[in-house]
C-alpha positions as CSV (number, residue, x, y, z in Angstrom):
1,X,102.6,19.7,55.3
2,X,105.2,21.0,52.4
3,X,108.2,19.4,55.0
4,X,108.0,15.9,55.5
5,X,111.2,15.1,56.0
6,X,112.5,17.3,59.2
7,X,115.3,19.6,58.6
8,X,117.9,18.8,61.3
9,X,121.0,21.2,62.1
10,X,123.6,21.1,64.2
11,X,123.6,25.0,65.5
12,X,127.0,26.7,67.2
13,X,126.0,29.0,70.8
14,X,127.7,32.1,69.0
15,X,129.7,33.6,72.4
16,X,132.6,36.1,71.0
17,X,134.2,35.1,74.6
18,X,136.1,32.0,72.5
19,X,137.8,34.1,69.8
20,X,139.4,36.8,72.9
21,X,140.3,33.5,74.8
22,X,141.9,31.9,71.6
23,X,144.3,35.0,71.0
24,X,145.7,35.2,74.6
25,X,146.3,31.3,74.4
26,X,147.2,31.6,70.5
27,X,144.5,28.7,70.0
28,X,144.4,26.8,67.0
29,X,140.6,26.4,66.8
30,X,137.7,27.6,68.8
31,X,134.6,24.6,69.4
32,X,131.9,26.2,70.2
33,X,128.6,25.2,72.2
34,X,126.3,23.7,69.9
35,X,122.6,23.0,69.6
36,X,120.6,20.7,67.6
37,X,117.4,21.9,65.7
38,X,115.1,19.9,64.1
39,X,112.9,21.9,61.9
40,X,109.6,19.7,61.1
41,X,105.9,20.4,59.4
42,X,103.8,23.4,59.8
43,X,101.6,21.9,62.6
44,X,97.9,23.2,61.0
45,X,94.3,22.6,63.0
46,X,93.2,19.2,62.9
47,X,96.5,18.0,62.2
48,X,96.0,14.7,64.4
49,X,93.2,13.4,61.9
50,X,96.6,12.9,59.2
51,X,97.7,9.9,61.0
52,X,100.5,8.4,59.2
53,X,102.0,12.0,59.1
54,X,100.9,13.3,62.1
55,X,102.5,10.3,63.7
56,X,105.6,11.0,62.3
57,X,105.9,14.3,63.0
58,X,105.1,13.3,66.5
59,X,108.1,11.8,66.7
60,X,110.0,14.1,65.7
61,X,109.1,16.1,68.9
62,X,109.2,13.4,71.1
63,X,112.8,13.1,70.5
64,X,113.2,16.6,71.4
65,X,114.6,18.3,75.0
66,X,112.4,21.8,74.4
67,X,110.0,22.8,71.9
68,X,111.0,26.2,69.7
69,X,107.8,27.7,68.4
70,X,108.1,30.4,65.7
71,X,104.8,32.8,65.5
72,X,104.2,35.4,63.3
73,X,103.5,38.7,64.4
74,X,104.5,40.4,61.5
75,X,101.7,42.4,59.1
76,X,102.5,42.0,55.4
77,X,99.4,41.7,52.8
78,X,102.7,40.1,50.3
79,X,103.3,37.3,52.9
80,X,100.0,34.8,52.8
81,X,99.6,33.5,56.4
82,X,98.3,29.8,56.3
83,X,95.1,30.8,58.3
84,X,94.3,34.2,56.3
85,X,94.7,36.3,58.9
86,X,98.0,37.4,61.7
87,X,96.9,36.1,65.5
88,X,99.8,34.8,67.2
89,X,97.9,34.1,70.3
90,X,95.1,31.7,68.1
91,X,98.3,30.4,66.0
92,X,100.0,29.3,69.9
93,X,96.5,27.6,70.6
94,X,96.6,25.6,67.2
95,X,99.7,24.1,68.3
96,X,99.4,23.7,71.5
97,X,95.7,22.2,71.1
98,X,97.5,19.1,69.4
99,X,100.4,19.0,71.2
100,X,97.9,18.2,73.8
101,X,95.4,15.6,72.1
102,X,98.3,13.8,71.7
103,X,99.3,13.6,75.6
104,X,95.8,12.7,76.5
105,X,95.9,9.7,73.9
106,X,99.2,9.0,75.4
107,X,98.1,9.4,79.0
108,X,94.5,7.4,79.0
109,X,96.6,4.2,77.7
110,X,98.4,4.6,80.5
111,X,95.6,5.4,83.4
112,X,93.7,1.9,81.7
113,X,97.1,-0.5,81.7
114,X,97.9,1.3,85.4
115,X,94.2,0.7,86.9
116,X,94.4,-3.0,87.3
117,X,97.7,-2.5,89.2
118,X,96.7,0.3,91.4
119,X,93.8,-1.9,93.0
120,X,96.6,-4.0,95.3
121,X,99.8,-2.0,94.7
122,X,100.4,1.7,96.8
123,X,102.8,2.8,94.6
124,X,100.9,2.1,91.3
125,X,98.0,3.8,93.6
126,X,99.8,7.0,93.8
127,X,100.8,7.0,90.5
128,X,96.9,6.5,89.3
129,X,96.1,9.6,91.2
130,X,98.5,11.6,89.4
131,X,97.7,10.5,86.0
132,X,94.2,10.9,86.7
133,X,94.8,14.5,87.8
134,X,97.1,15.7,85.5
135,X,94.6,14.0,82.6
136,X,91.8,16.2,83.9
137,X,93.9,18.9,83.3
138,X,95.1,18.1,79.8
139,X,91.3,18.2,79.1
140,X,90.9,21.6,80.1
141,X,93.3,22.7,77.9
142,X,96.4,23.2,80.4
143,X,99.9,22.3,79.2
144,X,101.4,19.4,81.5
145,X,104.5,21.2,82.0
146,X,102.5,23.3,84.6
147,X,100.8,20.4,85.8
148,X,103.6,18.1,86.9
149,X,105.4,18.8,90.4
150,X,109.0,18.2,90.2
151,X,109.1,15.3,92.1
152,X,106.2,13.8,90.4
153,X,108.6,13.6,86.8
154,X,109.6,10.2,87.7
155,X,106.1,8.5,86.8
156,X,106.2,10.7,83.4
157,X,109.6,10.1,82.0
158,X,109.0,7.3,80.0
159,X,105.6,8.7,78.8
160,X,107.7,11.3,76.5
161,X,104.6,13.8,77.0
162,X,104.7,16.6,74.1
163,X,103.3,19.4,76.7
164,X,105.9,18.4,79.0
165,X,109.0,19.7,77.5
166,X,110.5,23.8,77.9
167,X,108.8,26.2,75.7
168,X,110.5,29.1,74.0
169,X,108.8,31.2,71.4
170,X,110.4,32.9,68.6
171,X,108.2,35.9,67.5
172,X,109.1,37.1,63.8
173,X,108.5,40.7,64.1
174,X,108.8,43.4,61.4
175,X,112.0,45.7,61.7
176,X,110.1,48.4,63.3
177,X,109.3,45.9,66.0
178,X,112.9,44.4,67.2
179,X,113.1,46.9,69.5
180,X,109.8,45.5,71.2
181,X,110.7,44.4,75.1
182,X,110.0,41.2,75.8
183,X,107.4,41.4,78.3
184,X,105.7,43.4,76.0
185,X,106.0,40.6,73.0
186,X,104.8,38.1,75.5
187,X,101.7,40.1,75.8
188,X,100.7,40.0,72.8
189,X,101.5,36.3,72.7
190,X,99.8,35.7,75.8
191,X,102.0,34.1,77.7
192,X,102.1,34.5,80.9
193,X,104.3,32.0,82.7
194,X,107.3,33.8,83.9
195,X,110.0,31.1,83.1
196,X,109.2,31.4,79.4
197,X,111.1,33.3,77.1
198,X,110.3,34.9,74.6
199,X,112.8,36.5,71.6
200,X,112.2,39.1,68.9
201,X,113.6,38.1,65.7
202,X,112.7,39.3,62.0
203,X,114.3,36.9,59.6
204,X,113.7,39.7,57.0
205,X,116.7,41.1,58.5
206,X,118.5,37.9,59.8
207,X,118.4,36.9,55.7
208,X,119.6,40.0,54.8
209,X,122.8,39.6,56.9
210,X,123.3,36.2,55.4
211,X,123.8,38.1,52.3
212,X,126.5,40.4,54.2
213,X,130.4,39.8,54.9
214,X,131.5,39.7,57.8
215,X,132.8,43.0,58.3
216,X,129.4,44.2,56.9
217,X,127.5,42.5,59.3
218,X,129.6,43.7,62.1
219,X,129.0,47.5,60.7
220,X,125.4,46.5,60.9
221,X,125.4,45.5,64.1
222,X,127.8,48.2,65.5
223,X,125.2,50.8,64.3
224,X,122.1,48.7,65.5
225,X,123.8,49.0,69.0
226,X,124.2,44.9,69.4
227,X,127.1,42.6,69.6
228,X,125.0,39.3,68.7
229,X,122.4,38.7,66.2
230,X,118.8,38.5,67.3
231,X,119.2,34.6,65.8
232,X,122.2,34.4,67.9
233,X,120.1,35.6,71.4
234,X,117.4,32.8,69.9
235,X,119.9,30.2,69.9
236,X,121.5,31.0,73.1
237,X,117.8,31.4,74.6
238,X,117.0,27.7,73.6
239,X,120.3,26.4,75.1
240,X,119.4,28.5,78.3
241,X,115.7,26.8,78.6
242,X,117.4,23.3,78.7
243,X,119.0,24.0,82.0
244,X,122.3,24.1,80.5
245,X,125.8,26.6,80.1
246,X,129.0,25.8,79.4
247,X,132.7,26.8,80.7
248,X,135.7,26.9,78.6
249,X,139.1,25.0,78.3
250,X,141.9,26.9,76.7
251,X,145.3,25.7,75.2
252,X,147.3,26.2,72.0
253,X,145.4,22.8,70.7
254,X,141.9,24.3,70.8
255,X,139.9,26.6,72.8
256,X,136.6,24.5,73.7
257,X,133.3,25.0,75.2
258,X,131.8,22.5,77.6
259,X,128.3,21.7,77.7
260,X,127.0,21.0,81.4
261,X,123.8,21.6,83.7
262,X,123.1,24.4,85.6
263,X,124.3,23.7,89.0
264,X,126.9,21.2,88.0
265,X,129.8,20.9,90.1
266,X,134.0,20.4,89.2
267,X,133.6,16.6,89.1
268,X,130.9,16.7,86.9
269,X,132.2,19.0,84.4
270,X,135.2,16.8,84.2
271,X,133.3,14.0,83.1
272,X,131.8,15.3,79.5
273,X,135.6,15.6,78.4
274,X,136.0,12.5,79.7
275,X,133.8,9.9,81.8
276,X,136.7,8.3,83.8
277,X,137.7,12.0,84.9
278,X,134.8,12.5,87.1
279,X,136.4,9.1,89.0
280,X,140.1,10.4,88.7
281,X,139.2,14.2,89.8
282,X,141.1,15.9,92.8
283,X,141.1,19.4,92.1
284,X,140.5,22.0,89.6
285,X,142.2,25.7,88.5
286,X,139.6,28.1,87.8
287,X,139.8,31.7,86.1
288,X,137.1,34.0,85.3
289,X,137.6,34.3,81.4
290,X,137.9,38.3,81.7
291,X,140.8,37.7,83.9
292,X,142.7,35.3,81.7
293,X,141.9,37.7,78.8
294,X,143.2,40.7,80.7
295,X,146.6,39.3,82.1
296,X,147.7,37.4,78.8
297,X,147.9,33.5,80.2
298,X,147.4,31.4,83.4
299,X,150.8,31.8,84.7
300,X,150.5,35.8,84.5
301,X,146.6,35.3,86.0
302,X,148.2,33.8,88.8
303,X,150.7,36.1,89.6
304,X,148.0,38.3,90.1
305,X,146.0,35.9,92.6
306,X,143.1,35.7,89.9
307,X,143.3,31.6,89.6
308,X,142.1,29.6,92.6
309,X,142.3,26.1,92.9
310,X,138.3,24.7,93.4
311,X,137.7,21.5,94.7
312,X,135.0,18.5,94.5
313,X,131.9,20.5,96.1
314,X,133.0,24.0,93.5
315,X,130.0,24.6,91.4
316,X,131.1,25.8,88.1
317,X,129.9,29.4,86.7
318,X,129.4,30.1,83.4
319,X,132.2,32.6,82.4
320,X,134.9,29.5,84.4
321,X,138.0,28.5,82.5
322,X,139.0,25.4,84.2
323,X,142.5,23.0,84.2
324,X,141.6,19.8,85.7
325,X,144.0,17.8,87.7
326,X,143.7,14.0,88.2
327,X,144.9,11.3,89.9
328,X,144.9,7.7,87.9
């Protein structure tokens, strides 16, 4: 409880993809993808019982679209750990053990103000059932994120349920470990839902680096084999377990990066540069970034037959440059 006041920062998706864009289009500026982070309390056993904190906190993580945990795996008699002892896998219960009180306070107000209601109403009925089951759950210990169907999420929304956010889990490994795979680190988290990622990162190393100039850490990473940082494939993992990526936009003014869903098609990536585009969209050029890169600019690309014009129904890919075209 040293933080009481959450840390909040406003994170770039390091991708090295802008910087080749921005010297074939002789870009200005790059924006990159960013994340937010909000870096709150050590979350201790028996945290609950500090209300006024515990509450706040909760908040904290109620406003958030995934949860990052960072467990120690790490051996180092130097480093106290808060418990005495290294055991990721009893550190992931601690947390997740309140994470959960909290839902099941959260979810039995709701199954007594829904009961009444349930008696004459079907819908209300159905919706009993579901709290009811997924309460049962909660009780055993079972994250409501693997309770909750899909199409069940509507009835939950509101309820902002901690256990019902993405997961990723950062493990802080020792430098002997980095090269640990990841199904191997999530073993000795024990985790064991597939979805879940899991990323090797020692910030012995990552604050070492902060120390570096760039052309140092470049060297570093040339002879470590890697073109990102291990805090850079962290970021980028929490961006991917929102259900989001990005495509680019590329012009002398700036070279941008568009946040969007998964799956989201031309019309819909028109509308977070602006919402009236969506409504205005007709049609869209599209280059893989690689080809822009390689030819030197879109009128060269197309020469070469590497832009195609994409229309409403074109779901957009991750490495897309796109030029919108309107009508207004």
């Amino acid at each position: 409880f040293c933080t009481i006041e959450p840390n909040v920062w406003m994170v770039s998706v390091n991708d090295k993809r802008l910087e080749k864009i921005r010297a074939v289009v002789n870009g200005q500026k790059i924006v990159p993808a960013v994340c937010e982070f909000i870096d709150i309390a050590w979350i201790v056993e028996w945290a609950s019982k500090w209300e006024g904190l515990w509450n706040k906190f909760l908040a904290n993580i109620r406003e958030a679209n995934a949860i990052l945990q960072v467990v120690r795996v790490f051996k180092n008699d130097d480093i106290i750990h808060v418990s005495g002892k290294v055991d990721p896998k009893s550190d992931i219960e601690v947390i997740n053990s309140e994470l959960i009180l909290a839902d099941i306070e959260t979810l039995e107000r709701r199954v007594i103000d829904n009961a009444k209601k349930a008696r004459s109403n079907k819908d209300a009925a159905v919706a009993q059932e579901i709290y009811e089951r997924v309460l049962k759950n909660l009780n055993e210990g079972k994250l409501a994120i693997d309770l909750i169907w899909e199409e069940e999420q509507e009835y939950f929304r509101d309820l902002h349920l901690l256990t019902n956010k993405k997961f990723v889990y950062a493990a802080n490994v020792s430098e002997d470990m980095m090269d640990t795979p990841e199904s191997e680190l999530k073993s000795i988290l024990w985790i064991t839902n597939p979805t879940v990622r899991v990323v090797p990162i020692c910030a012995k190393l990552e604050a070492d680096m902060i120390e570096m100039t760039m052309e140092e850490r470049d060297s570093f990473l040339e002879e470590m084999w890697l073109i990102t940082t291990w805090l850079d494939d962290l970021i980028k993992a929490s961006y991917d377990s929102l259900g989001l990526q990005y495509y680019f936009t590329a012009w002398e003014i700036e070279v941008r990066a568009w946040t969007i869903p998964i799956w989201a098609k031309a019309p819909q990536a028109a509308w977070v540069i602006h919402t009236d585009f969506e409504k205005w969209f007709i049609k869209a050029d599209v280059v893989n970034w690689k080809d822009l890169v390689e030819n030197w600019w879109w009128a060269k690309a197309r020469e070469v037959w590497k832009v195609k014009l994409e229309w409403k129904d074109y779901i957009v890919q991750d490495w897309d440059i796109m030029l919108f075209k309107f009508n207004n």
